[in-house]
N, C-alpha and C positions, 0 to 999 in steps of 0.2 A: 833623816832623809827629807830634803827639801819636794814638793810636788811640781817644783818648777824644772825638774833635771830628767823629768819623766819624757816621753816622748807623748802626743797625741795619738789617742786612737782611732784612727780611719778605717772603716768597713768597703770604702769607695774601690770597686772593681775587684775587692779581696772573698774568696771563697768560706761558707760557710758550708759544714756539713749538716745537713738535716736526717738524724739519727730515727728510723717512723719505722715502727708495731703492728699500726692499725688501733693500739690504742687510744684513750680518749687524753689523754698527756700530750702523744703524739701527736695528733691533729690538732689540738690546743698550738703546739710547735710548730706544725706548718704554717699554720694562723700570722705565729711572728714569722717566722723566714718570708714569708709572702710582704709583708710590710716592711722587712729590712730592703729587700730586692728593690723596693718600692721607691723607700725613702732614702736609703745609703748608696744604689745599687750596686747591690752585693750581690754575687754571686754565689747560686744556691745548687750546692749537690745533693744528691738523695738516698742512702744504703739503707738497705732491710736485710736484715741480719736471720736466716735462718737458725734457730738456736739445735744445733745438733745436740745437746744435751737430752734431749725430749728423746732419742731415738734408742731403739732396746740392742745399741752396742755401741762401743767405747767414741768418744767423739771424734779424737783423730781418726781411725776407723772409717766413722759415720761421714766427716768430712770428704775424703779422699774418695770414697764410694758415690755420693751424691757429686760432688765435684765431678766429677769423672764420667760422667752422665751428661754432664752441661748443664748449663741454664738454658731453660725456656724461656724462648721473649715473653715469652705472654705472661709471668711473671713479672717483668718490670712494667710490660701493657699494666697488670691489676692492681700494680702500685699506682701508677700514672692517670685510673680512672677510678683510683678509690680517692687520691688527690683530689680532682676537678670535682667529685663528689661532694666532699669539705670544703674547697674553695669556690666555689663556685665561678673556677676560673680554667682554661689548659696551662698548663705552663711548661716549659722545653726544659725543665730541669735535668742534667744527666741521672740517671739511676742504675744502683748498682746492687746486685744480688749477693749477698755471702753466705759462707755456711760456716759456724762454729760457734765461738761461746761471746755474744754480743758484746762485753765489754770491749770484750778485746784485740773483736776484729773493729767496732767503733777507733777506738783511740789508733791502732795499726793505719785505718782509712786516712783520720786527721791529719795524724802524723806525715803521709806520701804523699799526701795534696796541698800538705804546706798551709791548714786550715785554721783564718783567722779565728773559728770558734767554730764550737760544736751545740746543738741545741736538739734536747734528748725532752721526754717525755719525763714527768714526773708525776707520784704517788703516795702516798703515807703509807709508812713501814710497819711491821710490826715483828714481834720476836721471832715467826714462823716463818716470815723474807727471810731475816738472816740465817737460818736454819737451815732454809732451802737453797739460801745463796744465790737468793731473788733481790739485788741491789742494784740491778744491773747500772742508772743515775750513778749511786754510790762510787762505782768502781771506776767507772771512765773521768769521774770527779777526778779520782784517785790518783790517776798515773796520767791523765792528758795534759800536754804542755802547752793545752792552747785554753782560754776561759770554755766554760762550760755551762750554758745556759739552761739551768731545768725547770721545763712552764707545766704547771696542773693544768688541768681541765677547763677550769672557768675560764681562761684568758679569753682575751676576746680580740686586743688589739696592745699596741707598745704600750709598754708601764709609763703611768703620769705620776705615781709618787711612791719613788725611790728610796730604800735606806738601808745605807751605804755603812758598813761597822768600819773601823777607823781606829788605828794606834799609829797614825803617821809614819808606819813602814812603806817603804815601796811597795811591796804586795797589796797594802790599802788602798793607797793611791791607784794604781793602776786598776783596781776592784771599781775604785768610784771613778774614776774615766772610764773605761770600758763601760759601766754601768748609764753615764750620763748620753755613750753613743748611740745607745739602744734603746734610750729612752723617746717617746713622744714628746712631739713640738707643745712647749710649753711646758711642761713634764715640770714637779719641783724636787729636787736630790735636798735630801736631808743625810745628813754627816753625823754618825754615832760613834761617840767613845765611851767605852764601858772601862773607867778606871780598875787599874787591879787595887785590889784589898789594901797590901803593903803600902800603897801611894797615900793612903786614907788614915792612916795609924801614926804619923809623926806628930812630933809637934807643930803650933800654931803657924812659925814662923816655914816649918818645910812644908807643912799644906799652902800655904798664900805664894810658896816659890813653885811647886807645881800647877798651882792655877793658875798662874800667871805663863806657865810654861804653857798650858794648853790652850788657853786664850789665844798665846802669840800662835802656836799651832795651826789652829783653824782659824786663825785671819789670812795666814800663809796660804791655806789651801781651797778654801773658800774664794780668796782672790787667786788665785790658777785657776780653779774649775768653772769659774763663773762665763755664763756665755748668755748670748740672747734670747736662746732657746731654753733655756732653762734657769728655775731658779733655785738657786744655793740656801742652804740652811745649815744646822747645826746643835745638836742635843749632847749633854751629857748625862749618862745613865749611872745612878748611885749603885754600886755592885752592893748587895746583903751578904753576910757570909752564906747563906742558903739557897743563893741564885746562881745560877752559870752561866755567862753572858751569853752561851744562845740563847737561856729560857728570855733572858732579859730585853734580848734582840727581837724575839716573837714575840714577848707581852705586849712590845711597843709597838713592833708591827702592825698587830692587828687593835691597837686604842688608834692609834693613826691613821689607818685604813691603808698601810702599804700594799701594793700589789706587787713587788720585786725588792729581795732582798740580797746586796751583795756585797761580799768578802772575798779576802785574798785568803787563801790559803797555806799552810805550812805545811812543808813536808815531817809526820811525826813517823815513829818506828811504833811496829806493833805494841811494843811497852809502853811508850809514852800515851800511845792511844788509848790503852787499857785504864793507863793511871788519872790522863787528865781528861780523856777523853778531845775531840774535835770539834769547835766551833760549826764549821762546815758539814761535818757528820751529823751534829744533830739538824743544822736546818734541813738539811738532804731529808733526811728520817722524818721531821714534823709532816713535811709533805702537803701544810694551808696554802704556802705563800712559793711563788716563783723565786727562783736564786741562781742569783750570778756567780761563780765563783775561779778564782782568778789564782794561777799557781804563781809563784813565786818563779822571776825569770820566763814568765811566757811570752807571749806572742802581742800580750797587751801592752806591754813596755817596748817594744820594738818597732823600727821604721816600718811603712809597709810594703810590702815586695809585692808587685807586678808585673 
């Protein structure tokens, strides 16, 4: 997959959903959509997700009962002034109240506003999330077919250095363009490829034909991605049989000082998740480092509609 057959990705007058809690994720997230609106002008929606799961009967149920009641404005009013409270700014964002089980009215919103990206709050997991089927990040990752932007707490403003994991797939490519739009002016994109094992094990003469193959790789995409606002780089990461290129992706992240890390994603089946587990899965789960992550056929490979 050449990076030249990709489309660019433009935020310019394209809708972003801002997925907000009240959490400290969340407003970490309004932080960037405030800065995208800013610098891309993009337009920024706003859904708070009433999680009917909380309520002591069944959530369709609980939906349809609460539903059926209406929304109070003054609901989106205490979205809108707990906003200007964080930003310290007003902003005419539309907002929108729902009631059910956040994932999945999240990706359902995306999905009917035709939303070039979605930017949700994130956390570090642990076994008692998945227990409680507290991933909420995790799942709209899962099934949205538009990228998915998840920012911790600390952020403060657009990522200035980026790294971007990379197997020269379309899904990569379009991880490290989407990734390069939403970065800050000046910003540098660092390009990771974590060889598989198998590539490592031949002889003399098929390792120097694979190096050679990856060389010519990121010269290719390295010259695509390269722009004035940013600068381009490039690491290759030694895989150990006892590492798994997420741990690999985070060791380096944080020796580097990454502040956003992004990947294309693949659609696996519960099996294969179980077996090989998810690139994407575990960054979501680490929960240090913001991450971009980009489905396979989304919205990042495609012209943009206005």
């Amino acid at each position: 997959m050449s990076a030249s057959t990709t489309t660019p990705f433009d935020l310019d007058g394209r809708r972003i959903l801002l997925a907000t809690d009240g959490s400290a994720g969340s407003v970490a997230g309004a932080r960037i959509a405030l800065a995208l609106a800013r610098s891309q002008r993009a337009t920024i929606h706003v859904l708070n997700v009433v999680d009917t799961r909380a309520f002591p009967f069944p959530p369709a149920i609980g939906a349809i009962a609460i539903a059926g009641a209406g929304v109070n404005p003054m609901q989106a009013n205490e979205v809108r002034a707990a906003l200007y409270t964080h930003l310290g700014v007003d902003v005419d964002w539309p907002i929108r109240i729902a009631f059910g089980t956040p994932a999945a009215e999240i990706v359902d919103e995306a999905r009917q506003m035709d939303a070039a990206m979605i930017i949700v709050g994130l956390r570090r997991h642990g076994r008692a999330d998945r227990v409680l089927n507290d991933e909420t990040a995790l799942h709209v990752i899962r099934r949205a077919s538009c990228p998915v932007l998840g920012v911790v707490p600390e952020t403060k403003e657009l990522p200035m250095r980026v790294l971007a994991a990379t197997d020269f797939s379309r899904a990569s490519f379009d991880a490290a363009r989407a990734a390069r739009a939403i970065a800050g002016a000046g910003a540098v994109l660092v390009l990771a490829y974590v060889p598989p094992l198998t590539a490592l094990i031949g002889d003399e003469g098929e390792l120097h034909i694979h190096e050679l193959g990856v060389r010519e790789a990121f010269r290719s995409a390295v010259g695509e991605l390269a722009s004035a606002d940013s600068t381009i780089d490039h690491v290759v990461l030694t895989q150990e049989p006892q590492d798994a290129p997420a741990q690999m992706l985070l060791r380096y992240a944080e020796e580097s000082n990454s502040d956003l890390i992004a990947a294309g994603s693949a659609r696996h089946s519960r099996v294969e998740q179980w077996m090989v587990g998810s690139v994407s899965t575990e960054l979501v789960r680490d929960g240090r480092r913001s991450v971009l992550i980009v489905p396979p056929g989304s919205t990042a490979g495609k012209p943009a509609q206005r």
